[in-house]
C-alpha positions in Angstrom: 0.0 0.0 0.0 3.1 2.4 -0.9 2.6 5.0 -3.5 2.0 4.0 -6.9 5.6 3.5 -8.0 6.8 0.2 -9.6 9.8 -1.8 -8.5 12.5 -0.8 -11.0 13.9 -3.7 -12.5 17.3 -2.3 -12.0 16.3 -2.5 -8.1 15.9 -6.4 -8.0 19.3 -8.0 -9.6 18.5 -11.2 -7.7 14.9 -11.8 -9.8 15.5 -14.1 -12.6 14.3 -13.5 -15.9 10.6 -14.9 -15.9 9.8 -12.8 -12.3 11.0 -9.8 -14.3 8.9 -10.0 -17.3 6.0 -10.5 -15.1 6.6 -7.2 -13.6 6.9 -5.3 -16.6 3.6 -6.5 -17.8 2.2 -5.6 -14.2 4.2 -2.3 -15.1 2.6 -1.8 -18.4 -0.5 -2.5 -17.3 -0.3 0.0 -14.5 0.6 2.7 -16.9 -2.1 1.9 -19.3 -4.7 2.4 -16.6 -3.2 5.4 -15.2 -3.0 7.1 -18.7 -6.7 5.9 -19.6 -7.9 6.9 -16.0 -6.6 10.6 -16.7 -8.3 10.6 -20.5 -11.5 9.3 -19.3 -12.5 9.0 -15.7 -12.0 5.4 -13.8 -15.6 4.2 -14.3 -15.5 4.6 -18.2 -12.1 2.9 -18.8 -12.7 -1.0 -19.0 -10.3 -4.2 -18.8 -11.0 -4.3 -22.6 -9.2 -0.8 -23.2 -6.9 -1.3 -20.3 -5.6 -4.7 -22.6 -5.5 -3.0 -26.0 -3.1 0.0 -24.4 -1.0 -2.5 -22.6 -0.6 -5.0 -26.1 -1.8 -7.5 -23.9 -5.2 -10.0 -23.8 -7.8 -8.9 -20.9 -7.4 -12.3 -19.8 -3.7 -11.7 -19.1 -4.9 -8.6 -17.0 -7.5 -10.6 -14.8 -4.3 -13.2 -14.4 -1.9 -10.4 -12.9 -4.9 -8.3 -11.1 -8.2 -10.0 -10.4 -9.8 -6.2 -10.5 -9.7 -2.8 -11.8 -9.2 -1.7 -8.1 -6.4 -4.0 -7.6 -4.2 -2.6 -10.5 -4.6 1.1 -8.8 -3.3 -0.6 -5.5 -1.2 -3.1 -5.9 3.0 -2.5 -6.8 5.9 -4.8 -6.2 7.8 -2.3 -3.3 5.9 -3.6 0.1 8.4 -6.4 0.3 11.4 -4.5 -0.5 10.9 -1.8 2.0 10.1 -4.3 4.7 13.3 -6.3 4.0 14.8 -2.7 4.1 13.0 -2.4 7.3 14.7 -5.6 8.5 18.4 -3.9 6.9 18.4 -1.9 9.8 21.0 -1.5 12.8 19.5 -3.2 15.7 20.7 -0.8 17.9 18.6 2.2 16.4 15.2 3.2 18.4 12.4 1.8 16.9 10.5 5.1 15.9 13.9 5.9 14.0 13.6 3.4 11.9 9.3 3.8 11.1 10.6 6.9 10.6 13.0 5.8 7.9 10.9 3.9 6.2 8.3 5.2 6.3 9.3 8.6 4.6 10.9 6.2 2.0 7.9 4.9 1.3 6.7 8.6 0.5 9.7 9.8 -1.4 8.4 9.3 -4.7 10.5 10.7 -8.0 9.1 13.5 -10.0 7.9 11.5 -12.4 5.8 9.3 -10.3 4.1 12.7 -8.5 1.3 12.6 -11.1 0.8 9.8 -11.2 0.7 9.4 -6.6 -2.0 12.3 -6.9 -4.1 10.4 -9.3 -3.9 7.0 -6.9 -4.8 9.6 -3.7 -8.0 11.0 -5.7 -9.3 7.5 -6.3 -9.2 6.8 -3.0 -10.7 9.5 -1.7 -13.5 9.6 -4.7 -14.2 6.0 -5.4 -16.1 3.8 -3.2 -14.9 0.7 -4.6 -10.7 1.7 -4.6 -11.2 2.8 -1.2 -13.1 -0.7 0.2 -10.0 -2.6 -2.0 -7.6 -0.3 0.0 -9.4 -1.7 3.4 -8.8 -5.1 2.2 -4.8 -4.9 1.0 -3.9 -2.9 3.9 -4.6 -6.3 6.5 -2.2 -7.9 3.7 0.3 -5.3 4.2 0.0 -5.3 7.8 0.6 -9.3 7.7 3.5 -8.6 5.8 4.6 -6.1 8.5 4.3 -7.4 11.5 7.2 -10.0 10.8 9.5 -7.4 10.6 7.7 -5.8 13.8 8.3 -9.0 15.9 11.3 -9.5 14.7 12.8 -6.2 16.2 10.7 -6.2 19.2 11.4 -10.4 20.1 7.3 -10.3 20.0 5.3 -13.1 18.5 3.9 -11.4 14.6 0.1 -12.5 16.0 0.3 -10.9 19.2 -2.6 -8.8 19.8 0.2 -5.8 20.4 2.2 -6.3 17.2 -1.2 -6.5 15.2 -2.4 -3.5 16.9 1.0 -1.3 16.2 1.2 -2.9 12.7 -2.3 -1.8 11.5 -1.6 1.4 13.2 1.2 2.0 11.1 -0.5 1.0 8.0 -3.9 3.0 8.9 -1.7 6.5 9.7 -0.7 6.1 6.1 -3.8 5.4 4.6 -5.1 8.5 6.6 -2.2 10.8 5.3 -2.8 10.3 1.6 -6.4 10.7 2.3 -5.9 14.0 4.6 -3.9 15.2 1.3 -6.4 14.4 -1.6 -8.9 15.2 0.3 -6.9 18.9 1.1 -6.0 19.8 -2.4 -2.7 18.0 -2.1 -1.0 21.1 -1.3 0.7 20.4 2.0 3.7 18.4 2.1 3.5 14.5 2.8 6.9 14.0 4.4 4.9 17.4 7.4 2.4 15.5 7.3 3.9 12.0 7.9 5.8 13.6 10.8 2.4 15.0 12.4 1.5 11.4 12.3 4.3 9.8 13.6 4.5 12.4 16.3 1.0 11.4 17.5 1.9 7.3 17.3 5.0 8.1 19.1 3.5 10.7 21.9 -0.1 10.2 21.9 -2.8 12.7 20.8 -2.4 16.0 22.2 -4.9 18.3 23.3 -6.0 21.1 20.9 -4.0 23.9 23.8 -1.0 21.6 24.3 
């Protein structure tokens, strides 16, 4: 649930050749949509047009995303930034490194921007994105939560880690909403600190 910014190929050395020809027909696919969602709204572009800008069959779209909403969502970088997450020196306070990566996970090239503020208004505008966001996000937090318990010595299902994870996970949901919903004109690595401040302190009150 990272911004919508595709694992570069150059990024994965280790993949062998079949894994990376699946992501660049995830990749092309992705870019299709993207491009047809700025020409014509989400609800008029189909899996039919989707195919035809891609060069590939709408059966080969429904194999690498079983909907519409789940090519908007889905990219290949959750596991790389939690195996970045794990990278870390154990000796660094935990909030240091959420803060990391999370504002990695934010720090999005110039030519993704357009392409991030597109993925933010369809959350915030379409009903069906936004209940497929709901659903990835427990994926994402599974995914998480290793890494959580592996720093903190906890069991991934304890009722804690699951609790922290999704809290996590939820604060950044909430910031790319906050920011589509706001005109995107605020900064997301100010806001991501305003919501790591209140996960790491608390909620303050208003006159604190």
């Amino acid at each position: 649930m990272t911004p919508a910014r595709p694992l570069p190929l150059t990024d994965a050395p280790q993949l062998g050749l079949r894994e990376r020809k699946k992501i660049k027909t995830r990749t092309a696919i992705r870019d299709a949509t993207y491009a047809l969602i700025e020409e014509q709204g989400y609800e008029a572009t189909t899996i039919e047009q989707i195919a035809d800008r891609a060069e590939v069959s709408p059966s080969t779209v429904f194999r690498y995303f079983p909907t519409k909403e789940d090519i908007v969502l889905t990219d290949e970088y959750d596991p790389v930034m939690l195996e970045e997450l794990r990278t870390r020196p154990v000796d660094e306070p935990w909030m240091d490194s959420v803060r990391h990566i999370m504002h990695k996970a934010i720090d999005v090239s110039d030519e993704m921007v357009r392409i991030t503020r597109v993925r933010a208004h369809l959350m915030v505008q379409v009903p069906a994105v936004r209940a497929r966001m709901m659903e990835s996000m427990s994926v994402t937090g599974k995914l998480l939560s290793q890494a959580v318990a592996e720093r903190t010595g906890r069991d991934p299902e304890d009722l804690e880690v699951r609790v922290y994870t999704m809290s996590l996970i939820g604060g950044l949901s909430e910031i790319y909403q906050y920011w589509a919903e706001n005109d995107m004109e605020e900064d997301l690595h100010t806001l991501l600190e305003r919501a790591l401040t209140v996960l790491d302190r608390g909620l303050p009150t208003k006159n604190s």
